[in-house]
N, C-alpha and C positions, 0 to 999 in steps of 0.2 A: 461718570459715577462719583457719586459724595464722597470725601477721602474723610477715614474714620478717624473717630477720637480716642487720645488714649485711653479717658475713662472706659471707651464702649469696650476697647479692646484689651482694658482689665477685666473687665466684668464677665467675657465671653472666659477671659483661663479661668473666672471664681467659679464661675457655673459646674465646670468639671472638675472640680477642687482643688485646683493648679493656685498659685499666688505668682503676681508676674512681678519681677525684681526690677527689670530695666527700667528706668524712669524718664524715656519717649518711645513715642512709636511713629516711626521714619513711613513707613510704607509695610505694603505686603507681603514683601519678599527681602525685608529686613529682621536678621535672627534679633527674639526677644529673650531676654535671660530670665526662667519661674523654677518655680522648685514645686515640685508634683506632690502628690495626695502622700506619695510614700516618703518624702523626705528627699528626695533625689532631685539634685542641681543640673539645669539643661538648659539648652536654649533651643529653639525653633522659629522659624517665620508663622506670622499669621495665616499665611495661604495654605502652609502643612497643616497648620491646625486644623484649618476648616475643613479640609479634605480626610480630616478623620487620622492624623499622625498625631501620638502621645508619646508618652515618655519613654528616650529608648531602653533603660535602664530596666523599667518594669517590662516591657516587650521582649527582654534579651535582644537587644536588636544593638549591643555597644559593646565592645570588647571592655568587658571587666577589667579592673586593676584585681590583683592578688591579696590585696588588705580586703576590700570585698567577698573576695570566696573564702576568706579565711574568716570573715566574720560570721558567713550565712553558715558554716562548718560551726563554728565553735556555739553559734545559739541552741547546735542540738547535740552539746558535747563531746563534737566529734572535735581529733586534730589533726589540723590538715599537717602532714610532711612535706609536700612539694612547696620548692621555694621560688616555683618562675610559674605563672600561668601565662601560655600563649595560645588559646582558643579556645571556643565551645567543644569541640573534639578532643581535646588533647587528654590523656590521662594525670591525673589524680590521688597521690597516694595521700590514705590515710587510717589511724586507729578510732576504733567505734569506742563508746564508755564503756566495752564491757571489753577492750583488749585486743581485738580482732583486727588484723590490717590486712588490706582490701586496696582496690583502686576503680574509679570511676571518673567519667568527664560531667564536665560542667553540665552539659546537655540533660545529661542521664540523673545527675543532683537534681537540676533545678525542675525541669520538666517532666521526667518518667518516675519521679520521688526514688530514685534507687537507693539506699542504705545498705547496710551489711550484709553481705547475703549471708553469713553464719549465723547472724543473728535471723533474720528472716527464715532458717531451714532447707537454704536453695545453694549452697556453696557446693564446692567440685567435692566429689568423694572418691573413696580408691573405689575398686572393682571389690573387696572384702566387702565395704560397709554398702554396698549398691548391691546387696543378696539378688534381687530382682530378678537382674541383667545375667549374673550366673549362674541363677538356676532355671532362668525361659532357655539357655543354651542347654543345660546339663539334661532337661526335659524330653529332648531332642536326639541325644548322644552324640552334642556336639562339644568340643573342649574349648574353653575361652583361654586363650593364650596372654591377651595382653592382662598387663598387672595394675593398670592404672583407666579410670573411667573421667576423662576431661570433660567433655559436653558435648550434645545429641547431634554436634557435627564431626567428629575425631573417631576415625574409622576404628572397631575392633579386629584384632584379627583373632583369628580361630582354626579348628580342624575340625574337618565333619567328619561323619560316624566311619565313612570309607575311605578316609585320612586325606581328603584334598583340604590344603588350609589357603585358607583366603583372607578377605579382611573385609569388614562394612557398618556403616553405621548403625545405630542402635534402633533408628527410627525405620530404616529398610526392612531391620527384622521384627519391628512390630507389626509393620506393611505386609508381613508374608514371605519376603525374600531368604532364599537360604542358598546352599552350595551351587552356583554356578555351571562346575565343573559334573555331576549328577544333574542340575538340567540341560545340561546340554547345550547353555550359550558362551562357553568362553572362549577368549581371544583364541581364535587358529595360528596355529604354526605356519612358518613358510611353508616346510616341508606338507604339510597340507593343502595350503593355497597351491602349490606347486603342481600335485594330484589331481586340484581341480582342472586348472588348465590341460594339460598332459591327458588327460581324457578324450579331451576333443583336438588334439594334434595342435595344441599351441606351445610356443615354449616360454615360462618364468622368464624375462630376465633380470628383474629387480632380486639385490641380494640381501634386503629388509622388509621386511611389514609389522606398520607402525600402527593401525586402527584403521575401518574402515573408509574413513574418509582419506587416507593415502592414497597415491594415485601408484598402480603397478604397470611397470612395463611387459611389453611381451610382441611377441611373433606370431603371424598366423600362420598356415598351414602354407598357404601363398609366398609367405616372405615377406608381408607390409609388417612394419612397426608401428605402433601406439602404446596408448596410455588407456587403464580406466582403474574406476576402484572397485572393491570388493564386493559391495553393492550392488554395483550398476552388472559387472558380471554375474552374479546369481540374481539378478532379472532379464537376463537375457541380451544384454549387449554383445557382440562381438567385434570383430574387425568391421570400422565403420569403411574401409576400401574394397571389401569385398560384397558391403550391403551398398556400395554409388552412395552414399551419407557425408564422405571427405571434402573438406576443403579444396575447390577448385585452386589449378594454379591459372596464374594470368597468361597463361596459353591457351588453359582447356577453353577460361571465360573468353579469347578472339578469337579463337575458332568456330566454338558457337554463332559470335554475331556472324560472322564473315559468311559462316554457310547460307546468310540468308540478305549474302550483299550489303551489310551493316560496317561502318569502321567504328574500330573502336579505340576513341580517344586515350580514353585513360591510361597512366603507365602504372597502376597499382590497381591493387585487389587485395581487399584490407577482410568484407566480410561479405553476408549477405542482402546486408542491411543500408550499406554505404554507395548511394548513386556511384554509376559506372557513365561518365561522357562516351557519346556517339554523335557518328553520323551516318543518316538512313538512306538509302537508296539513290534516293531524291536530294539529296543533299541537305536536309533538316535534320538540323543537332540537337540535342538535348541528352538529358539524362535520366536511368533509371538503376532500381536496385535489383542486383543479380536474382535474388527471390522474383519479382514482380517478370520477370524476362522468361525466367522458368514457367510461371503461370500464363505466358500467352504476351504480356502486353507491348504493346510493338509504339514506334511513331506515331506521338500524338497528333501531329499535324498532318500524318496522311489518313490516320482515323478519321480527322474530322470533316477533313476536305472528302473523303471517300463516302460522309453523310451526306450532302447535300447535290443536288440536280440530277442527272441521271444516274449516278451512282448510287443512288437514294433508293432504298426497298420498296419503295411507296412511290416511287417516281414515275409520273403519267402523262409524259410528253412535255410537260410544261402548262397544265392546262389552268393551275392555280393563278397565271399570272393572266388567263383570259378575263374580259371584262365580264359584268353584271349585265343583265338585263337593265333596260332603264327604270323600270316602275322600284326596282330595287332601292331606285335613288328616295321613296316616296314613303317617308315614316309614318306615314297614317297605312299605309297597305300593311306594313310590315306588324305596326301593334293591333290591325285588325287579325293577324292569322295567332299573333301571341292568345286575342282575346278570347279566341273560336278555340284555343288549346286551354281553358280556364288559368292560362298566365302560370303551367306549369310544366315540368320536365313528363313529356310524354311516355317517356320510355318505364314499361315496370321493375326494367332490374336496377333500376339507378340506385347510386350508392346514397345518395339525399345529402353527401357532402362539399354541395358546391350551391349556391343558393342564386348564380346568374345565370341567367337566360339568355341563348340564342337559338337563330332560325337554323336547322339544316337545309340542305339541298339532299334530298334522298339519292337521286340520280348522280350526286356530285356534279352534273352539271348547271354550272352558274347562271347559264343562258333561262335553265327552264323556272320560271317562276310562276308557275303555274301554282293553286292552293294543294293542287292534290300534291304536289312534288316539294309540298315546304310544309317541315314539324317539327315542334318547338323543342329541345331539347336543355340542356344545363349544361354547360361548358366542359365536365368530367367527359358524359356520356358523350357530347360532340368530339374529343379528343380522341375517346376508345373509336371513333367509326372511322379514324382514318385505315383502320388496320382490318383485313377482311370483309374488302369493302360490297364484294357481292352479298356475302351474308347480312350484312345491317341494311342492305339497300334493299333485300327481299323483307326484312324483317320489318322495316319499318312502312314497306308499301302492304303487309298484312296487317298492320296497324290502324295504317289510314284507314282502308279498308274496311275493319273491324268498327270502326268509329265514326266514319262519314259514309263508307260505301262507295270510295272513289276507286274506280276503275285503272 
């Protein structure tokens, strides 16, 4: 690629009102010294340019010096008090032209236009001058306790008409929310919690509750200990040892195998999700997880050895490995019987998702290559006929049948 000139790559800062100060340009990813549309002294490489990078100053994208906020302050007669600025975030005190001192961050100056809010009509006000707020309570026959109204997140408290006093934001009770304690949802006592259990012959023994989500100890009626929380007990959990739901010890988990002539390797038992090593019967090792063992699944290698030859559901002496007739050998017989099946899957329940063709042998035997004992099928449907093989072998000799009139 052509290595640029400086002319070009002044002309590209003039274009977006930039003036570039450096007087060479080295390469692309050498910073250039310009001073931008707004006044403001920078430097950047051409390749940031080009990728759409401008001035960080106009961006906010530069930690400000403090003579700067104090300028951008005083063009709108404010003055600024703080005498360190250490970030976009950080606060900001200062007096507006008309007196008022406030505090704000750079972010909120430069970006959200924040100014006074006394001047604006949005500053904090007591609970007096915020009639509002205590007469939507007094409306009620509720009494607002606190004396000072800070902002729509700083809880009030109060006392309702049948004197439970509580506390809550302002915005809860434009929502609808009111006394707690009259609807019926506030935090339960132990001595409560305690009742609950004690009902059904358990015993408390945690001597705190902190919020539902605390976990409580306790007793069943049995004598197993656990944990649950508040929750999970008023949906119905109990002692997970007396519903069989417990964590297995690494006893329960080799006795298991063992009853069924299995060793089991492993010296730990962490969950039910974490392979457990074995060895099977047969002396093949492997591993599996304590769930999948519950669900049935045994040795994969005597599964799969237990698929194939005699052991095979489908297994018919070994007749698959007998030879063909020889005309079998003869691809013109073969695409003559395809062409007499108009070169399609005979069968009408076929699913139409497989588009290749082969010949069956209705009889399953290989020997007979007779036409009446050979129809054309599609690979799906020849796969479905190993299974019930009298039925597809009557069915398709009613087909022929139906179609040639073969006997």
């Amino acid at each position: 690629m052509k290595k640029l000139t400086y002319e070009s790559v002044k002309e590209f800062f003039k274009h977006d009102g930039y003036i570039l100060t450096s007087k060479e340009y080295i390469n692309s990813h050498t910073k250039l010294n310009y001073t931008c549309s707004n006044g403001h002294e920078h430097s950047i490489t051409y390749h940031n340019l080009k990728q759409g990078q401008r001035c960080s100053y106009c961006s906010n994208k530069i930690k400000l010096t403090l003579d700067r906020v104090n300028e951008s302050f005083e063009n709108e007669g404010y003055t600024l008090l703080t005498k360190e600025y250490s970030g976009n975030r950080s606060e900001l005190d200062y007096i507006c032209p008309k007196g008022h001192v406030h505090s704000t961050s750079w972010g909120g100056w430069k970006n959200n236009k924040r100014r006074c809010p006394t001047c604006a009509g949005n500053a904090k006000f007591t609970i007096g001058q915020v009639k509002e707020i205590k007469l939507s309570f007094e409306q009620e026959d509720y009494i607002l306790l606190s004396k000072e109204y800070i902002n729509s997140k700083t809880k009030l408290d109060y006392r309702c008409s049948k004197g439970h006093e509580h506390s809550m934001i302002w915005y809860a009770w434009q929502q609808g929310q009111r006394c707690p304690t009259c609807a019926g949802v506030t935090k339960p006592t132990l001595e409560q919690i305690r009742n609950l259990f004690e009902q059904e012959g358990y015993i408390l023994l945690s001597d705190n509750y902190i919020n539902n989500k605390d976990k409580l100890d306790y007793r069943c009626p049995n004598g197993h200990e656990h944990r649950t929380i508040l929750n999970g007990w008023k949906s119905g959990k109990r002692c997970p040892t007396c519903a069989g739901v417990t964590k297995p010890t690494l006893a329960q988990v080799k006795y298991s195998f063992a009853k069924e002539g299995y060793v089991l390797l492993s010296n730990d038992y962490i969950n039910n999700k974490i392979k457990l090593d074995y060895r099977c019967p047969k002396g093949h090792e492997h591993s599996i997880g304590w769930s999948n063992w519950n669900n049935g699944h045994r040795c994969i290698t005597c599964c799969t050895l237990n698929r194939f030859g005699s052991n095979h559901p489908n297994w018919k002496g070994g007749i698959s490995c007998n030879p063909y007739c020889q005309i079998w050998k003869d691809k013109e017989y073969k695409q003559d019987i395809r062409n007499r099946d108009s070169n399609r899957c005979l069968n009408p329940y076929c699913s139409k998702n497989n588009s290749r063709l082969t010949i069956h042998h209705i009889d399953y035997n290989k020997k007979n290559c007779h036409p009446s004992n050979l129809i054309t099928v599609c690979n799906s449907c020849n796969s479905r006929a190993n299974t019930d093989r009298d039925w597809h072998t009557a069915w398709y000799q009613a087909l022929m049948y139906m179609r040639y009139k073969y006997k």
